[in-house]
C-alpha positions as semicolon CSV with decimal commas, in nm:
position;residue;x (nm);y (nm);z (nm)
1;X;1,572;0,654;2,901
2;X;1,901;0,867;2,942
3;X;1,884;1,231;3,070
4;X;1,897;1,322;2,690
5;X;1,605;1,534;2,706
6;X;1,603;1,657;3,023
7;X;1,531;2,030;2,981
8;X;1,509;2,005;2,673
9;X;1,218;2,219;2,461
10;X;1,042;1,940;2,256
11;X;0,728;2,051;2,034
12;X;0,525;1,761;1,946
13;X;0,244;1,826;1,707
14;X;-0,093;1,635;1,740
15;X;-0,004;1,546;2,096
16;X;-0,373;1,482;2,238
17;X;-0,389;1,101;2,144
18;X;-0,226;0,840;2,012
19;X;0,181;0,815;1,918
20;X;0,176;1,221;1,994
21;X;0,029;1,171;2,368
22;X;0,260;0,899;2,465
23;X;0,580;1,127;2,291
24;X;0,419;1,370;2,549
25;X;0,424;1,139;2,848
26;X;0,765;1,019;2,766
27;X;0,940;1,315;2,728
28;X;0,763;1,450;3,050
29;X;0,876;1,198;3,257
30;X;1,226;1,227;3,108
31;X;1,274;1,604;3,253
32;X;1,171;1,730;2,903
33;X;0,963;2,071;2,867
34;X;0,680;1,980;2,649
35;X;0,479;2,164;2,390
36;X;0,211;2,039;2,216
37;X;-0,104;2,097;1,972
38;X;-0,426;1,952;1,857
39;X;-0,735;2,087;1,709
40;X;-0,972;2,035;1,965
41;X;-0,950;2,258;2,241
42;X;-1,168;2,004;2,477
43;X;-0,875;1,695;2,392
44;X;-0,613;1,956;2,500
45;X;-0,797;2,034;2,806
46;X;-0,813;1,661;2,894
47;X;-0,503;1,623;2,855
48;X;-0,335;1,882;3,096
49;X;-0,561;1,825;3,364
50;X;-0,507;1,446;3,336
51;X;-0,093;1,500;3,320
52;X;-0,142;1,866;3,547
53;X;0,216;1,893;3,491
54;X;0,442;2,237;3,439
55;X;0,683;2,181;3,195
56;X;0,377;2,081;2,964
57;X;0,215;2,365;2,752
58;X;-0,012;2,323;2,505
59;X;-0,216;2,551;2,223
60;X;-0,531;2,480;2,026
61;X;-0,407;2,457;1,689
62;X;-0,519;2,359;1,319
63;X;-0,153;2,282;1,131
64;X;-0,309;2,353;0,806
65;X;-0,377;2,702;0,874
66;X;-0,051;2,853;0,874
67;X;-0,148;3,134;1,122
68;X;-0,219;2,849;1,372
69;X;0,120;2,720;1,293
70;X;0,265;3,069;1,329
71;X;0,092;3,118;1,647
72;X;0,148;2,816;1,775
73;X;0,556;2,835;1,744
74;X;0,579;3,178;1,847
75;X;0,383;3,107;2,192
76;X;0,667;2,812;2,263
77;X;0,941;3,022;2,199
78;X;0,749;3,291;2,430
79;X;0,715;3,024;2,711
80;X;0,956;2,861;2,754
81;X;1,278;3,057;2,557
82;X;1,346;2,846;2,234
83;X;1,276;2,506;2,102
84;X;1,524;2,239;2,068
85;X;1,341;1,952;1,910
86;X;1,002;1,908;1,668
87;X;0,845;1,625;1,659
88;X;0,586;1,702;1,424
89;X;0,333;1,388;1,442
90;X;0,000;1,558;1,356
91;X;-0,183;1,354;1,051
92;X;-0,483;1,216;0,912
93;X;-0,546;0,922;0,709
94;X;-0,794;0,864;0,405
95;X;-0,951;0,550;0,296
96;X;-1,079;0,488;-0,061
97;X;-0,973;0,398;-0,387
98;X;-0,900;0,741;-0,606
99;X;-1,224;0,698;-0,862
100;X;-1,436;0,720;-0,546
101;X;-1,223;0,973;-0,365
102;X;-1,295;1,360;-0,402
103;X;-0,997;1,601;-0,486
104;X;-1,044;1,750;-0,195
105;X;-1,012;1,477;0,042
106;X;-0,632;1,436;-0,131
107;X;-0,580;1,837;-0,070
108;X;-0,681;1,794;0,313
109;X;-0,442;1,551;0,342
110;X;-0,178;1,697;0,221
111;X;-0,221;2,038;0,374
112;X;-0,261;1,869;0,753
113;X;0,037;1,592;0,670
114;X;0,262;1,757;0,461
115;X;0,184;2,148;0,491
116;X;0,117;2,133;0,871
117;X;0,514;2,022;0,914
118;X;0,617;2,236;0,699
119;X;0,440;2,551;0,837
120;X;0,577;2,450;1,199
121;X;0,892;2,378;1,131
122;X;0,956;2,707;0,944
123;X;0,844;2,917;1,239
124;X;1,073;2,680;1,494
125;X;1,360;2,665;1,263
126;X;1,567;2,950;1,378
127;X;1,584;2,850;1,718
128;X;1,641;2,441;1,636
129;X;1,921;2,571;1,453
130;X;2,064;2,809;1,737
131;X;2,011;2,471;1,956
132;X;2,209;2,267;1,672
133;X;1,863;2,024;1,778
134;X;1,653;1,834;1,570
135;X;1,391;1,792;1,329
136;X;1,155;1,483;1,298
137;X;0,890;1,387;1,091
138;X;0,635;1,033;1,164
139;X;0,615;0,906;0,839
140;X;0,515;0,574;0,712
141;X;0,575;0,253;0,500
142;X;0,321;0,461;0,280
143;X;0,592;0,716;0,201
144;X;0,880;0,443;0,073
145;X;0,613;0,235;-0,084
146;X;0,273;0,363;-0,203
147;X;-0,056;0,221;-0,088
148;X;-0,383;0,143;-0,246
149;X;-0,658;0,303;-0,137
150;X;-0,458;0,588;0,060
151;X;-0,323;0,749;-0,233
152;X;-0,343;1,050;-0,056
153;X;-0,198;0,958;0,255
154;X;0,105;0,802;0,101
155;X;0,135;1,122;-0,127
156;X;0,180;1,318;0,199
157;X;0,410;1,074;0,336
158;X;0,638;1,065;0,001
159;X;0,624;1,434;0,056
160;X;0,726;1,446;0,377
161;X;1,017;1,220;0,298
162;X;1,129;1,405;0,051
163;X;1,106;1,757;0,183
164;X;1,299;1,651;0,468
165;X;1,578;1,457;0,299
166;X;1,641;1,806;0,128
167;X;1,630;2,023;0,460
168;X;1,876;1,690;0,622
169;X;2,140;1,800;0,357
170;X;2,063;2,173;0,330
171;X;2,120;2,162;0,724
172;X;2,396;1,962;0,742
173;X;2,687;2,251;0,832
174;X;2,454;2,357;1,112
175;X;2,474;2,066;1,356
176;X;2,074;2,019;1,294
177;X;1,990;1,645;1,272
178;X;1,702;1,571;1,098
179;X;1,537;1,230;1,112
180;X;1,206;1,074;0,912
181;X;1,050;0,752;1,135
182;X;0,796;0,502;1,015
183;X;0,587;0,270;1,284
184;X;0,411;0,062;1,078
185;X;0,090;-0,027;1,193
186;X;0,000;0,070;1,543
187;X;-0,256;0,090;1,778
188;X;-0,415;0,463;1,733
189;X;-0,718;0,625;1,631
190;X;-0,562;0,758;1,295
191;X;-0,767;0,435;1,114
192;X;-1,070;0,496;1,319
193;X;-1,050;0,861;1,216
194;X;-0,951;0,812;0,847
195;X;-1,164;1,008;0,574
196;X;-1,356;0,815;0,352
197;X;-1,625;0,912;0,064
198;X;-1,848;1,169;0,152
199;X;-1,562;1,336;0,428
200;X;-1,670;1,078;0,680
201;X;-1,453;0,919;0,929
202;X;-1,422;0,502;0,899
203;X;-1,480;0,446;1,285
204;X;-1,406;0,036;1,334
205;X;-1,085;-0,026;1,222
206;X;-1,046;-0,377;1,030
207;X;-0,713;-0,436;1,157
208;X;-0,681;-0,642;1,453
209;X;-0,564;-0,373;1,692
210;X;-0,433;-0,619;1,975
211;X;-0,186;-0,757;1,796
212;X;-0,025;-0,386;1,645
213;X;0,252;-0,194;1,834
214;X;0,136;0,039;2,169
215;X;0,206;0,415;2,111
216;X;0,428;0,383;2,402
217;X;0,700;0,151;2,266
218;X;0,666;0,321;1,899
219;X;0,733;0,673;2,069
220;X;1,034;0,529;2,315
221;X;1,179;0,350;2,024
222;X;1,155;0,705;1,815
223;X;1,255;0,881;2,095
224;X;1,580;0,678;2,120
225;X;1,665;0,741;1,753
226;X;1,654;1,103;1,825
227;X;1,932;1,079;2,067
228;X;2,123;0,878;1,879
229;X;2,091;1,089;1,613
230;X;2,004;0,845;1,317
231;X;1,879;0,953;0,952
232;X;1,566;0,758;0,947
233;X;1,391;0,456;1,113
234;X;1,151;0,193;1,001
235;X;1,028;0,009;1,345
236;X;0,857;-0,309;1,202
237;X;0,986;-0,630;1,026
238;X;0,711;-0,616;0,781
239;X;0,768;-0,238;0,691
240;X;1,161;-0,350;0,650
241;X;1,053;-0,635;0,418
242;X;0,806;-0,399;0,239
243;X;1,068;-0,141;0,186
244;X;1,333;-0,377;0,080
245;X;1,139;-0,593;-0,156
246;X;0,979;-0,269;-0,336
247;X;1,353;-0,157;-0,371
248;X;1,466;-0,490;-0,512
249;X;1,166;-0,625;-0,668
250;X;0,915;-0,365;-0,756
251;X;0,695;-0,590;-0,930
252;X;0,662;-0,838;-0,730
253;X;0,554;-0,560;-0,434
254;X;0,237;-0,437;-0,631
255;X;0,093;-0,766;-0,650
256;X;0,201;-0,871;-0,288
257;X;0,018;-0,493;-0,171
258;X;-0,272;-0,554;-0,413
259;X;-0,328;-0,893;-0,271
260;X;-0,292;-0,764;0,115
261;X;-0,537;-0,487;0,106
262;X;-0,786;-0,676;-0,156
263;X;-1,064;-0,931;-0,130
264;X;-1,217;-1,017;-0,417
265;X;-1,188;-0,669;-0,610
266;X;-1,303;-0,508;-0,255
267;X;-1,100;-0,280;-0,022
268;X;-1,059;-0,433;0,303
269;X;-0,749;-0,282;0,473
């Protein structure tokens, strides 16, 4: 990696495990001054005495509280002057078809996926724009190409897409890039910790995790699309070919999805 982000402010939401944690140890060891959230104040404890580094800074946060979110920015900006990046990577997951799934599992979704980014990146916008830096959002292949079974989830991530497709060209005359990346499937706990009926978590995931992307190659290849600055990023072949063949063949996509994430009538992915 290039000296890009070296001194560089970069706020990473959801930054405890996962994509988030290795966007933390990358940008770290890249020079990068690092703040970063979670809910759980015992994950954010493990992880600065595990890094004990001190460009990294970290808050217990909730991002779909927006007092969180407005505490959380302002505390940055206190330490260390101004932000010049958000990565804002903090999500959940759901699991169920919608006839089994309450209302409110869709709201939570939304509010920590969608509402979470947008609460942050209010508070941090000023100062990305005084930095002409940059805004990114993780998305998904759920937000170009909606899912069954996560109708929630890909909600959020249409949402996201959206919302920041408008601030890209509202932003525009202000130097601010603004960039939406989808991994694909990769090897995280945001399956393991998906809600299903009843608000309970799925634990196993049935995806063979050994054979899905490592946070740490998702996050450098995201990390490089920040410098160079593009408009969005879809990192796997099959989320290309997903994309491309709901664009041109819509059709054909629902039955190839249907068939992917069905057995016999059942939900299996």
């Amino acid at each position: 990696m290039s000296d890009f982000f070296k001194d560089k402010v970069v706020v990473v939401t959801g930054g405890s495990t996962g994509i988030g944690r290795a966007f933390v140890e990358l940008l770290l060891a890249s020079g990068a001054k690092v703040a970063t959230c979670a809910r759980s104040q015992s994950n954010l404890d493990e992880l600065m005495t595990s890094l004990k580094h001190p460009s990294l800074f970290s808050v217990a946060t909730d991002v779909s509280k927006q007092t969180d979110c407005k505490h959380f920015i302002t505390s940055v900006i206190q330490h260390f002057g101004g932000i010049d990046i958000i990565i804002n990577n903090a999500g959940i997951s759901m699991k169920g078809d919608f006839k089994d799934t309450e209302a409110e599992v869709i709201k939570k979704v939304m509010d920590i996926n969608f509402m979470g980014m947008v609460y942050c990146t209010k508070y941090a916008l000023d100062s990305i724009i005084e930095r002409k830096g940059a805004i990114v959002g993780i998305s998904s292949i759920a937000g170009y190409r909606g899912l069954p079974g996560r109708s929630g989830y890909s909600a959020s991530k249409f949402a996201m897409n959206g919302w920041l497709e408008a601030l890209r060209t509202e932003l525009l005359p202000t130097g601010v890039n603004v960039l939406w990346a989808s991994p694909g499937f990769t090897k995280s706990n945001i399956r393991q910790v998906a809600i299903m009926d009843g608000d309970k978590q799925q634990g196993e995931s049935p995806l063979n995790e050994d054979k899905l992307m490592t946070p740490e190659e998702c996050a450098g290849r995201i990390l490089n699309a920040i410098e160079k600055r593009k408009r969005t990023l879809v990192l796997t072949l099959q989320g290309k070919r997903t994309v491309l063949i709901n664009k041109l063949f819509p059709g054909l996509a629902d039955k190839l999805t249907h068939k992917f994430f069905y057995k016999n009538g059942k939900l299996i992915k």
